[in-house]
C-alpha positions, -999 to +999 in steps of 0.1 A: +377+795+514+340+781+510+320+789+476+284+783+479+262+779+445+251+817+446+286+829+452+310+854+434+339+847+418+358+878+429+365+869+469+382+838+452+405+859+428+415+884+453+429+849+479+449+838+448+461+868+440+473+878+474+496+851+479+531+851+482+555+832+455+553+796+466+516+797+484+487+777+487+453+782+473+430+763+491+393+759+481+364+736+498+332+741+483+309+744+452+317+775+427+293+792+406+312+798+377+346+792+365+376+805+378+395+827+357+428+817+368+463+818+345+476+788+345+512+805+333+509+829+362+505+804+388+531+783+374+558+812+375+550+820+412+547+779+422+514+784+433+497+755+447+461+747+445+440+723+467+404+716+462+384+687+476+373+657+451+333+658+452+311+628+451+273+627+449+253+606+472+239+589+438+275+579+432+285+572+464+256+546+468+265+530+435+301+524+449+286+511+481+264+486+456+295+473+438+314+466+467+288+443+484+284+426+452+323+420+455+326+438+417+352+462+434+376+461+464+384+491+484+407+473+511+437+490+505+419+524+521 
């Protein structure tokens, strides 16, 4: 499920929601707002969620930066 800036909350709620005991929530993309999600509830029907690990060009460059001044080593990706 993709969440663009502008989006609503509620598509998101009705996926998590509609899963089976033991599914997978799986989200790719900016959200407005905050999720309302019970933590408790999830937990008690071993719901899983995945998200993707955003990284802003800014901070991407600065990695780039510290690697070819040897400050950091990213071999072992």
């Amino acid at each position: 499920m993709t969440r663009g800036e502008s989006s609503s909350i509620e598509p998101l709620l009705k996926v998590r929601y509609s899963l089976n005991r033991g599914g997978t929530f799986v989200s790719a993309g900016a959200m407005a707002e905050d999720a309302p999600i019970s933590l408790v509830g999830a937990m008690s029907d071993n719901i899983r969620f995945l998200s993707l690990s955003w990284l802003m060009i800014a901070k991407s460059q600065k990695m780039a930066d510290m690697v070819a001044m040897g400050r950091s080593d990213l071999s072992f990706f």
